[in-house]
mmCIF file of the N, C-alpha and C atoms, coordinates in Angstrom:
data_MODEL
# 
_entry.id   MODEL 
# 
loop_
_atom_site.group_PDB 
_atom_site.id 
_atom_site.type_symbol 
_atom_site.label_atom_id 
_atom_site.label_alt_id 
_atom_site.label_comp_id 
_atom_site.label_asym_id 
_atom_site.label_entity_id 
_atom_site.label_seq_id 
_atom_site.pdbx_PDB_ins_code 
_atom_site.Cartn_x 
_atom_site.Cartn_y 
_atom_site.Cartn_z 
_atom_site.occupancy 
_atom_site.B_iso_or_equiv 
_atom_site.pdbx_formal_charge 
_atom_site.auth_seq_id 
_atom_site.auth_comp_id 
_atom_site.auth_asym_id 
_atom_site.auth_atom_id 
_atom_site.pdbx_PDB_model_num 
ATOM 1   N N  . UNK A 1 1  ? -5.586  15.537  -9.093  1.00 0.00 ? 1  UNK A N  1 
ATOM 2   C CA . UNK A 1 1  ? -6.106  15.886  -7.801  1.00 0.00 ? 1  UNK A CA 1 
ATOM 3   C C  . UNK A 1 1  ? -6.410  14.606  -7.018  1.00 0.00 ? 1  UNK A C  1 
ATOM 4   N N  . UNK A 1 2  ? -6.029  14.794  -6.007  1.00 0.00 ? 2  UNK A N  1 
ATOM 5   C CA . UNK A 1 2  ? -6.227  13.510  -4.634  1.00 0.00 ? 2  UNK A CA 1 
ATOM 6   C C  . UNK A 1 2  ? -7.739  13.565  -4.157  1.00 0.00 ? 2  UNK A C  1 
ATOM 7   N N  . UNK A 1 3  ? -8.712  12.610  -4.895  1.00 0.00 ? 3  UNK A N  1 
ATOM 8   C CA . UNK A 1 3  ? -9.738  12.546  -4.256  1.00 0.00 ? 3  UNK A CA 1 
ATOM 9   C C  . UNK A 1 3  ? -10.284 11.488  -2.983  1.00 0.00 ? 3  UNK A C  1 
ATOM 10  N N  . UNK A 1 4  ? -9.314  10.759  -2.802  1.00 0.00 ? 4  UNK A N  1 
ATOM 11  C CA . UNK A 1 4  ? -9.254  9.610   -1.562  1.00 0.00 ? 4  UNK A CA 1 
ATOM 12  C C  . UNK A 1 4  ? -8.021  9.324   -1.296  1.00 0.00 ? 4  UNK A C  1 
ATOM 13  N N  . UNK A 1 5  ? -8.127  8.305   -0.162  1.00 0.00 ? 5  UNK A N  1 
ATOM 14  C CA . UNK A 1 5  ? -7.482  7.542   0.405   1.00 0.00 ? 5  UNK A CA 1 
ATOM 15  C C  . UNK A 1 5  ? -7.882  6.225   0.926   1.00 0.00 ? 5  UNK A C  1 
ATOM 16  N N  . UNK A 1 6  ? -6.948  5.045   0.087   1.00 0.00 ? 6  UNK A N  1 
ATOM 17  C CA . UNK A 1 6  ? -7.951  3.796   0.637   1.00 0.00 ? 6  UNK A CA 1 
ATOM 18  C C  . UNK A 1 6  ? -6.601  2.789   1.131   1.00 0.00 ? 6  UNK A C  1 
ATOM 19  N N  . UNK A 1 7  ? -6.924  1.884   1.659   1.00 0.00 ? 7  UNK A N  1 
ATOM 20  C CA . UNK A 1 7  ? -5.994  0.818   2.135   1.00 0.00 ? 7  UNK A CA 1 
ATOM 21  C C  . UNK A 1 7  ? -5.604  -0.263  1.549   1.00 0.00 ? 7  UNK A C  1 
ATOM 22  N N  . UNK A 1 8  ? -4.754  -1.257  1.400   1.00 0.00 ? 8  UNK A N  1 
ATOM 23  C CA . UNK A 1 8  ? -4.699  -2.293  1.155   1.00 0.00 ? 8  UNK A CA 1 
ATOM 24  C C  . UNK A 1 8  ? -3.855  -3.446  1.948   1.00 0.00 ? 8  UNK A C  1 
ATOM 25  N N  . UNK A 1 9  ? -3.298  -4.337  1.569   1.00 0.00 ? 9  UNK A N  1 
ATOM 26  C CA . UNK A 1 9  ? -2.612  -5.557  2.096   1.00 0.00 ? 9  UNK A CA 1 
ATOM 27  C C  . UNK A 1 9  ? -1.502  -5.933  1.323   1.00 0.00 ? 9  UNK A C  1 
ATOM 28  N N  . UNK A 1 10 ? -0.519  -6.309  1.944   1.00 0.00 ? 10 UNK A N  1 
ATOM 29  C CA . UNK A 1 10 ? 0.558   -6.880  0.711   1.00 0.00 ? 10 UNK A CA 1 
ATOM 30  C C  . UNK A 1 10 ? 0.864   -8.121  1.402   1.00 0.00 ? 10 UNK A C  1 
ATOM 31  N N  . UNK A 1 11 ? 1.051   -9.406  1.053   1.00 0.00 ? 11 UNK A N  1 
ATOM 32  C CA . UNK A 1 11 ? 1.394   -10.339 1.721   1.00 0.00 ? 11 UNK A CA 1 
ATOM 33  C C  . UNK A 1 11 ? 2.367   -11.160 1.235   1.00 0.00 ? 11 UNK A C  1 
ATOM 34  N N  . UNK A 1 12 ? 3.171   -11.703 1.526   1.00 0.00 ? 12 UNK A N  1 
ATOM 35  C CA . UNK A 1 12 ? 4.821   -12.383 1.359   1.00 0.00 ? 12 UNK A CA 1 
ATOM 36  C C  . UNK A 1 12 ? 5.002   -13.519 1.776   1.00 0.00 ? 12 UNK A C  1 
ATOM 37  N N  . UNK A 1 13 ? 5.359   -14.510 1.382   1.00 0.00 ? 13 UNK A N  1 
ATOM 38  C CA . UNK A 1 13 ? 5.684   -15.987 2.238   1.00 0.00 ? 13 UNK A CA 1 
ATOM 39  C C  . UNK A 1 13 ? 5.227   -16.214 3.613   1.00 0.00 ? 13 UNK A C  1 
ATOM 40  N N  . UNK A 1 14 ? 3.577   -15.899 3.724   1.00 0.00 ? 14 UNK A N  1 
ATOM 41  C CA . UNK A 1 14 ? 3.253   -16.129 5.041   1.00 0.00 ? 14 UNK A CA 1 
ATOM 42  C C  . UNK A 1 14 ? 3.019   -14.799 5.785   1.00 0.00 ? 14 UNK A C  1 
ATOM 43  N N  . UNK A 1 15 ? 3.787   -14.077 5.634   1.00 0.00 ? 15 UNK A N  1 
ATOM 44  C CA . UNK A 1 15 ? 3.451   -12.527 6.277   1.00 0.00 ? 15 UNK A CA 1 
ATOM 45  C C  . UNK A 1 15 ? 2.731   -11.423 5.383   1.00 0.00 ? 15 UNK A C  1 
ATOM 46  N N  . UNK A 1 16 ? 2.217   -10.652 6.301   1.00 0.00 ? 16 UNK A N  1 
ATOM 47  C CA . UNK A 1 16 ? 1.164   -10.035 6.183   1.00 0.00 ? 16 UNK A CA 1 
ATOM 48  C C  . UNK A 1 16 ? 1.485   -8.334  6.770   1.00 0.00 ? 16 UNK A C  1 
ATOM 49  N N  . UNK A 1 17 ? 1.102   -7.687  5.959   1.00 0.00 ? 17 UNK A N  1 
ATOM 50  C CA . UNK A 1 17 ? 1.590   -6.169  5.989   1.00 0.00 ? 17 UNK A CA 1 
ATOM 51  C C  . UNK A 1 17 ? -0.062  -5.691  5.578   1.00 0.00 ? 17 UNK A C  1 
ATOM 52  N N  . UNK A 1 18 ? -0.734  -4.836  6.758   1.00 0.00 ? 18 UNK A N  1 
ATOM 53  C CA . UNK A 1 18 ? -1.735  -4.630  6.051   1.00 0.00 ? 18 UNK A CA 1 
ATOM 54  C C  . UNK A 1 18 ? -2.206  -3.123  6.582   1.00 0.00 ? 18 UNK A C  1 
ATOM 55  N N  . UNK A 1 19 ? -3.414  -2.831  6.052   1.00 0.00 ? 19 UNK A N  1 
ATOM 56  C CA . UNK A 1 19 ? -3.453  -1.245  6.220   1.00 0.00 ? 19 UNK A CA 1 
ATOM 57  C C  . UNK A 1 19 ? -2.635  -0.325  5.331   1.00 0.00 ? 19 UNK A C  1 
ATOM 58  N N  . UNK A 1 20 ? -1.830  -0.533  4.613   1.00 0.00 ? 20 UNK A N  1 
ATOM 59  C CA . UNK A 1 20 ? -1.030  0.383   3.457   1.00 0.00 ? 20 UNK A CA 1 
ATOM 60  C C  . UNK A 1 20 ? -1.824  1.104   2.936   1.00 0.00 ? 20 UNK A C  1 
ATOM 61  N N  . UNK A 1 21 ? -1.409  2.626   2.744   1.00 0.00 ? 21 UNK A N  1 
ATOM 62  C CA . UNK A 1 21 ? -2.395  3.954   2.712   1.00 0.00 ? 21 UNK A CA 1 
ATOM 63  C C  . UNK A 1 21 ? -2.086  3.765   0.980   1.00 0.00 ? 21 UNK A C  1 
ATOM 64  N N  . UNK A 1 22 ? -3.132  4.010   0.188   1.00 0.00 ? 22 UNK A N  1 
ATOM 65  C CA . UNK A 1 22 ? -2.922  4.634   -0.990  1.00 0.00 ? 22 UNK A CA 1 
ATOM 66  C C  . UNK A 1 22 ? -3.552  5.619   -1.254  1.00 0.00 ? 22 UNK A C  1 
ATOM 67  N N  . UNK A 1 23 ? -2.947  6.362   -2.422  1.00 0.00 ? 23 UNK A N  1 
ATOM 68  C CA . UNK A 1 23 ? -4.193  7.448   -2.600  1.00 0.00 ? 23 UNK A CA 1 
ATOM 69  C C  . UNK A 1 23 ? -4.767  7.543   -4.070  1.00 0.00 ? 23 UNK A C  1 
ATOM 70  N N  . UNK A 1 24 ? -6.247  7.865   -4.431  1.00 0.00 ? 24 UNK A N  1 
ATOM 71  C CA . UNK A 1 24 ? -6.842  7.616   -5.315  1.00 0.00 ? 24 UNK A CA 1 
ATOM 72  C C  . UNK A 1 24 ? -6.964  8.895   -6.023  1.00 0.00 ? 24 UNK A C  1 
ATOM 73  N N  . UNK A 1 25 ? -6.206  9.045   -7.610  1.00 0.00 ? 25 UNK A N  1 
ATOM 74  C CA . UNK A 1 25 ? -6.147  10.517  -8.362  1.00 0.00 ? 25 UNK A CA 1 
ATOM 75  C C  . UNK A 1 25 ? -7.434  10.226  -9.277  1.00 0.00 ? 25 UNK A C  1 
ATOM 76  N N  . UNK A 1 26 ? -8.084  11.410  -9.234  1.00 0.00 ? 26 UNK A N  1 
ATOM 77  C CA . UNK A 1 26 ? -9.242  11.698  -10.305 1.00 0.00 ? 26 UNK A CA 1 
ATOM 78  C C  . UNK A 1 26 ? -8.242  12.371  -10.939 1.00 0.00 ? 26 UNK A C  1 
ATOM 79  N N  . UNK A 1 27 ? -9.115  11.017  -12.431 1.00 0.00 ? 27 UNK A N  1 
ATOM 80  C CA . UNK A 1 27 ? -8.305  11.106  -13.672 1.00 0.00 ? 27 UNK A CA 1 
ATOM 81  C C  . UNK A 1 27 ? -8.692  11.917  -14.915 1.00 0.00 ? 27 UNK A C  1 
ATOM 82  N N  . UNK A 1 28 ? -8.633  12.878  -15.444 1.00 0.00 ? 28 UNK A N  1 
ATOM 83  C CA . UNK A 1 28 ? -9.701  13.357  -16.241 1.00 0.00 ? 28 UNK A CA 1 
ATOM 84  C C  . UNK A 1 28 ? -9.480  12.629  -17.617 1.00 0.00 ? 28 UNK A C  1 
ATOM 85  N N  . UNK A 1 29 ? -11.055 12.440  -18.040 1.00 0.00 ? 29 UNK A N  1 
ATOM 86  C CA . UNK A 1 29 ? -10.703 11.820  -19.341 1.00 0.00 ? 29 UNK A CA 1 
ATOM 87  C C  . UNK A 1 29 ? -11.013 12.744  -20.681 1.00 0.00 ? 29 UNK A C  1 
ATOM 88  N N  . UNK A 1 30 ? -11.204 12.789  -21.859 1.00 0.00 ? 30 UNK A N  1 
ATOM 89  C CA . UNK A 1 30 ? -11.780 13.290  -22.878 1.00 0.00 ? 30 UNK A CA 1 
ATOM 90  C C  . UNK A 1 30 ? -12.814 12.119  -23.951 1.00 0.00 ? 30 UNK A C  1 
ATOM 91  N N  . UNK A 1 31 ? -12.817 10.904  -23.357 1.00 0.00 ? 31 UNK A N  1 
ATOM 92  C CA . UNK A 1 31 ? -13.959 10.013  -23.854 1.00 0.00 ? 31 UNK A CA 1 
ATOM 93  C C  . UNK A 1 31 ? -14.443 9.270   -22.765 1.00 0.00 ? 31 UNK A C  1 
ATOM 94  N N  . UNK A 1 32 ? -15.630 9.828   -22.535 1.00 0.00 ? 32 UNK A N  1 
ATOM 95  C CA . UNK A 1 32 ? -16.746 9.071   -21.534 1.00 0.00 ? 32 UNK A CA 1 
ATOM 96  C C  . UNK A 1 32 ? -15.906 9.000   -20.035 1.00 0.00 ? 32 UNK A C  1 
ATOM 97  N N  . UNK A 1 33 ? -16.527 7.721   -19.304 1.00 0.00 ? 33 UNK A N  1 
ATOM 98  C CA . UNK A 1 33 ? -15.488 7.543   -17.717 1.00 0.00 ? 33 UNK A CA 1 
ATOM 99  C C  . UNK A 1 33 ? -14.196 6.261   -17.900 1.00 0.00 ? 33 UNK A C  1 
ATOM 100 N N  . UNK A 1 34 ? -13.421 7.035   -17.054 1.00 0.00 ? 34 UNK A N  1 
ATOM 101 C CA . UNK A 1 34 ? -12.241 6.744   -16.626 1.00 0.00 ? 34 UNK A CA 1 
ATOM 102 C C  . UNK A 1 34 ? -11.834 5.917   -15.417 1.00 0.00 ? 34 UNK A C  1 
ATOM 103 N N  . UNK A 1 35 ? -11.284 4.968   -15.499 1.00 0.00 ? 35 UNK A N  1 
ATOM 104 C CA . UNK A 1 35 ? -10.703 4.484   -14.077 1.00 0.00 ? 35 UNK A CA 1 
ATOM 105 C C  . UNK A 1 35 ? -10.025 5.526   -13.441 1.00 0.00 ? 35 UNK A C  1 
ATOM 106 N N  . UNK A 1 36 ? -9.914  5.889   -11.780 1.00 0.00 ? 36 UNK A N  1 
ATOM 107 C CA . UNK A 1 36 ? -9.487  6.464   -11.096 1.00 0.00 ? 36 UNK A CA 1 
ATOM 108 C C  . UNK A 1 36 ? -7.852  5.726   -11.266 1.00 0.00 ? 36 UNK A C  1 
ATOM 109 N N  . UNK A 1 37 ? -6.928  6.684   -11.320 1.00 0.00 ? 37 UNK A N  1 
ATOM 110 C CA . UNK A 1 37 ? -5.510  6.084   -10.693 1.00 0.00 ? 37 UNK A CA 1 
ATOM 111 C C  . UNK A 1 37 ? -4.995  5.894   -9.316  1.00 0.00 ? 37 UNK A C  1 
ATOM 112 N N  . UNK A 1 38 ? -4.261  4.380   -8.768  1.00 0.00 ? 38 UNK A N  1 
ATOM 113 C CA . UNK A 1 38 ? -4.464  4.461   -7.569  1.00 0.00 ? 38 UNK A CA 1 
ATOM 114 C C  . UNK A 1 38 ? -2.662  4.509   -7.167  1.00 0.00 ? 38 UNK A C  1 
ATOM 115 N N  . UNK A 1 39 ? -1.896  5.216   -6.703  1.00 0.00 ? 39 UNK A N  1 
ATOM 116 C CA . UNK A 1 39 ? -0.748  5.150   -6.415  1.00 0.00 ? 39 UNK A CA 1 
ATOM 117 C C  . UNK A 1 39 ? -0.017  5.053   -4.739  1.00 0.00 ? 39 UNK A C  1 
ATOM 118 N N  . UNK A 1 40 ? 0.439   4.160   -4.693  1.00 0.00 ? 40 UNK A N  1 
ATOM 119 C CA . UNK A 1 40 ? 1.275   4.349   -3.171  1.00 0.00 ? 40 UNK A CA 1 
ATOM 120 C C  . UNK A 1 40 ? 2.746   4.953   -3.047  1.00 0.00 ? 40 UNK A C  1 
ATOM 121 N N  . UNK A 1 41 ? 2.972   5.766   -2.179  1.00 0.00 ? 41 UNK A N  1 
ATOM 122 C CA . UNK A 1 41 ? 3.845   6.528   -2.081  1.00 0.00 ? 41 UNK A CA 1 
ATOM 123 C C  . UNK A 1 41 ? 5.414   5.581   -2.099  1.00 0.00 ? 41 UNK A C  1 
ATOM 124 N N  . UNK A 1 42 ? 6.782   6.622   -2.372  1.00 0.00 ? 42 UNK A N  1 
ATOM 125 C CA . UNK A 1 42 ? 7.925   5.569   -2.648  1.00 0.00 ? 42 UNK A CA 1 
ATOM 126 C C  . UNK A 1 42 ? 8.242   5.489   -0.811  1.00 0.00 ? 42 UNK A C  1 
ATOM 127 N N  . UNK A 1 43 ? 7.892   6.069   -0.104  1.00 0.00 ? 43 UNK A N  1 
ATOM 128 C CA . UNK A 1 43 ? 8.392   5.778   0.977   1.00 0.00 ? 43 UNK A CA 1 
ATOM 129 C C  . UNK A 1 43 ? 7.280   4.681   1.589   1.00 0.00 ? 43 UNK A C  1 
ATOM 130 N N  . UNK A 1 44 ? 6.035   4.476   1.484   1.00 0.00 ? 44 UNK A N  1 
ATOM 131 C CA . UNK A 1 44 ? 5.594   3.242   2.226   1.00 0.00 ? 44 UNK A CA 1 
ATOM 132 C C  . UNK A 1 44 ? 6.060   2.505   1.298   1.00 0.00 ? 44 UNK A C  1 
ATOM 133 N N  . UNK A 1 45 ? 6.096   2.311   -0.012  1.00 0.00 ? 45 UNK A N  1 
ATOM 134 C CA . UNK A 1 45 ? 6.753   1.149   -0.505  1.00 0.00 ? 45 UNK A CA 1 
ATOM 135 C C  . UNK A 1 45 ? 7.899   0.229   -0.212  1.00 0.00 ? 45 UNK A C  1 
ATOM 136 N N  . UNK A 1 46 ? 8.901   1.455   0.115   1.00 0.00 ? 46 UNK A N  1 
ATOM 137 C CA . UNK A 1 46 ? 10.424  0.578   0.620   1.00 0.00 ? 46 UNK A CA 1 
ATOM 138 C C  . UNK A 1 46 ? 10.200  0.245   2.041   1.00 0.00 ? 46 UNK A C  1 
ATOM 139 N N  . UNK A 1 47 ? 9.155   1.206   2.826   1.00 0.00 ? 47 UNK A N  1 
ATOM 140 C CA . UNK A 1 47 ? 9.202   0.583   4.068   1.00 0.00 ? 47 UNK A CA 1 
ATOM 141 C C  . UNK A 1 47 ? 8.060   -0.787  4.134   1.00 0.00 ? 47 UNK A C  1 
ATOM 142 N N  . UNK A 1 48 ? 7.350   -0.747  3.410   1.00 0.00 ? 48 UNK A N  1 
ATOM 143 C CA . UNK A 1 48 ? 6.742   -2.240  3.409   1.00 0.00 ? 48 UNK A CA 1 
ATOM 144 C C  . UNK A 1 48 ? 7.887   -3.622  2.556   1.00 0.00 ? 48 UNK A C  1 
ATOM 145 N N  . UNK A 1 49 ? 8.442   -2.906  1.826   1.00 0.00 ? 49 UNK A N  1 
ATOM 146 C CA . UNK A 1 49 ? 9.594   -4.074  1.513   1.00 0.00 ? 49 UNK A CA 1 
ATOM 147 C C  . UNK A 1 49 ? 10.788  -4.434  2.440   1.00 0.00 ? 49 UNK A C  1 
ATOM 148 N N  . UNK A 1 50 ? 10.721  -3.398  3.540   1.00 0.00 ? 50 UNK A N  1 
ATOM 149 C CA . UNK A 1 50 ? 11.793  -4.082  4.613   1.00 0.00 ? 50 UNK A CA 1 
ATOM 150 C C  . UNK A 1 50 ? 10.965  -4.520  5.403   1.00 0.00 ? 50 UNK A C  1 
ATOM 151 N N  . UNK A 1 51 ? 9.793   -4.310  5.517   1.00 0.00 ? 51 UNK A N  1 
ATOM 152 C CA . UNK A 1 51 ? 8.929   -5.003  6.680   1.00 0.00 ? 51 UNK A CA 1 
ATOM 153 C C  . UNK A 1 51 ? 9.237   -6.263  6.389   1.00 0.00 ? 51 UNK A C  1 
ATOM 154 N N  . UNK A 1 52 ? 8.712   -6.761  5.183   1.00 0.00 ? 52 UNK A N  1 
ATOM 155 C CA . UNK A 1 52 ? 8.642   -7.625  4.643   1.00 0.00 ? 52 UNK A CA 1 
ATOM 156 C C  . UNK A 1 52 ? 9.748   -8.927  4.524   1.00 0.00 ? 52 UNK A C  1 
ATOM 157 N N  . UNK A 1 53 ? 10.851  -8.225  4.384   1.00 0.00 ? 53 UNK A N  1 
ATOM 158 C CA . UNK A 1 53 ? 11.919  -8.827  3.647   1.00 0.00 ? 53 UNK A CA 1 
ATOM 159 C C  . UNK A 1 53 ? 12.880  -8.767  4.942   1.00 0.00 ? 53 UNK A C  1 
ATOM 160 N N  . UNK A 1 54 ? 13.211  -7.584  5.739   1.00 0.00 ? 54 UNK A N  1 
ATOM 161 C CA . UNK A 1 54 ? 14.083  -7.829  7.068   1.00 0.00 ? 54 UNK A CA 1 
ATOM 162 C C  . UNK A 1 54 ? 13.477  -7.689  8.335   1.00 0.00 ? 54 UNK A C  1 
ATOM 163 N N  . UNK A 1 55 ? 12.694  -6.787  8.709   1.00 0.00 ? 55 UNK A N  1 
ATOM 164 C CA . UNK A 1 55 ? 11.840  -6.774  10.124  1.00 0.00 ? 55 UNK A CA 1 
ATOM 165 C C  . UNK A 1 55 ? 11.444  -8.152  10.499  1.00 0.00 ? 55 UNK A C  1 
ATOM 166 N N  . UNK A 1 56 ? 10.263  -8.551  9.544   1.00 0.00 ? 56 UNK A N  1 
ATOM 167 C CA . UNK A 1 56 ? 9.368   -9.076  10.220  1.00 0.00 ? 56 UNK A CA 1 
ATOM 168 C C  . UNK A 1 56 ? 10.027  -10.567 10.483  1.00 0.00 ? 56 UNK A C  1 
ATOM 169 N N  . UNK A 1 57 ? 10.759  -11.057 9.690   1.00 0.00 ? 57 UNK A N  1 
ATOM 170 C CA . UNK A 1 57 ? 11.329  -12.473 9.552   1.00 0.00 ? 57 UNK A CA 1 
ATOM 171 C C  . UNK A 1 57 ? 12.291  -12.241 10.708  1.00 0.00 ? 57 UNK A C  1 
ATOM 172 N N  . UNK A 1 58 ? 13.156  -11.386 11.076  1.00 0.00 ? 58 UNK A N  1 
ATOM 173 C CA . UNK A 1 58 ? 14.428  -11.022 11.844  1.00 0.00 ? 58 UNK A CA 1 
ATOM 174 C C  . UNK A 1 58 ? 13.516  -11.469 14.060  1.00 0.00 ? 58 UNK A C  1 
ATOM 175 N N  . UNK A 1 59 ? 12.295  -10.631 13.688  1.00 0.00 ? 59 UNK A N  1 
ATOM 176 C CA . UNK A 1 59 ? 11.652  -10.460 15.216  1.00 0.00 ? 59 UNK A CA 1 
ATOM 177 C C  . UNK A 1 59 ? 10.528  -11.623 14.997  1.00 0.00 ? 59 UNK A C  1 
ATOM 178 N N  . UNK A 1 60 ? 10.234  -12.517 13.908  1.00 0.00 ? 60 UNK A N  1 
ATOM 179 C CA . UNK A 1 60 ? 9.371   -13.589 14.380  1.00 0.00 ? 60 UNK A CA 1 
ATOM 180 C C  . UNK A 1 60 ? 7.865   -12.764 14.390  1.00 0.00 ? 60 UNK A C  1 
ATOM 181 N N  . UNK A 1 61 ? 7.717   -12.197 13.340  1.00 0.00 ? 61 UNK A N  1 
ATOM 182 C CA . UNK A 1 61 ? 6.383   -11.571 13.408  1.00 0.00 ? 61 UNK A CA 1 
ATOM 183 C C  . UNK A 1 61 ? 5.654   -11.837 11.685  1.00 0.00 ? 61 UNK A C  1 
ATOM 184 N N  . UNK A 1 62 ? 4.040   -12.395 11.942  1.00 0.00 ? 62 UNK A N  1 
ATOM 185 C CA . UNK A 1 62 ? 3.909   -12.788 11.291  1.00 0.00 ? 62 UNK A CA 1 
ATOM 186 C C  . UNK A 1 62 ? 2.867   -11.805 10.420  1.00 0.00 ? 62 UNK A C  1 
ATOM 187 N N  . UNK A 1 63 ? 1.738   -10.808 11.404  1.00 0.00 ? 63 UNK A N  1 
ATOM 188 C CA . UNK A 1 63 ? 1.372   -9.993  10.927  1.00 0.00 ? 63 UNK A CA 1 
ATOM 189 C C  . UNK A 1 63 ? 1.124   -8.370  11.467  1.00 0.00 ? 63 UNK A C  1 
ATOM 190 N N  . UNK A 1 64 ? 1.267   -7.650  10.495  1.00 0.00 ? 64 UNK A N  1 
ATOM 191 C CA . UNK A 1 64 ? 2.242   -5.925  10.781  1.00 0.00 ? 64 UNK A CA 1 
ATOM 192 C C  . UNK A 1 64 ? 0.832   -4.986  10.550  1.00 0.00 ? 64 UNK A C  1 
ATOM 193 N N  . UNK A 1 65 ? 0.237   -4.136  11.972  1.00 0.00 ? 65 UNK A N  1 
ATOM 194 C CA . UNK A 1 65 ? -0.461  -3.429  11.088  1.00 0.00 ? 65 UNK A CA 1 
ATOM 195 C C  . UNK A 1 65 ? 0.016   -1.909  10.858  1.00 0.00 ? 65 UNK A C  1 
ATOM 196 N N  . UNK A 1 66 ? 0.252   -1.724  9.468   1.00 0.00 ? 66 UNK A N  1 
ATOM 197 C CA . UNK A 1 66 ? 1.022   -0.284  9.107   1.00 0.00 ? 66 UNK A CA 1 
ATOM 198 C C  . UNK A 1 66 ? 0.358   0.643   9.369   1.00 0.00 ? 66 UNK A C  1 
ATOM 199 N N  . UNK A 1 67 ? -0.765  0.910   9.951   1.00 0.00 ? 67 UNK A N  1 
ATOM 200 C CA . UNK A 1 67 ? -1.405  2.240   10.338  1.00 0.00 ? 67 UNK A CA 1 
ATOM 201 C C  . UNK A 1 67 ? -1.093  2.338   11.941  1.00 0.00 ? 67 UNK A C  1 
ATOM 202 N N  . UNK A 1 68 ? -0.629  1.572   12.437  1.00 0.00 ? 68 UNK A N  1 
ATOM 203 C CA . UNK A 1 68 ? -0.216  1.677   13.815  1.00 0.00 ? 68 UNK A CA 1 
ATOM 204 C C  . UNK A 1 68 ? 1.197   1.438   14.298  1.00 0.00 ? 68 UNK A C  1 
# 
């Protein structure tokens, strides 16, 4: 079950991709507490790796904010 949503940053030779949505699964355990699992989806992933890798270098941009 999806109990959040939190953000992060990924940064690359100078550029900066930030705001990336993840979402946080409550994990159930059967001994004591558990770290929450935190996963980002496969589609912001590849689109932060072209940000990264062809956008941002191509238009001269140094930092991207992905929630906008």
């Amino acid at each position: 079950m999806i109990i959040g949503i939190e953000y992060t940053k990924r940064v690359k030779n100078g550029l900066v991709v930030k705001n990336i949505p993840y979402k946080i699964h409550d994990k159930p355990c059967d001994e004591g507490c558990c770290k929450n699992d935190k996963t980002i989806g496969i589609r912001d992933k590849l689109r932060v790796n072209w940000l990264l890798n062809v956008f941002m270098p191509s238009k001269n941009i140094t930092v991207f904010d992905y929630k906008y």
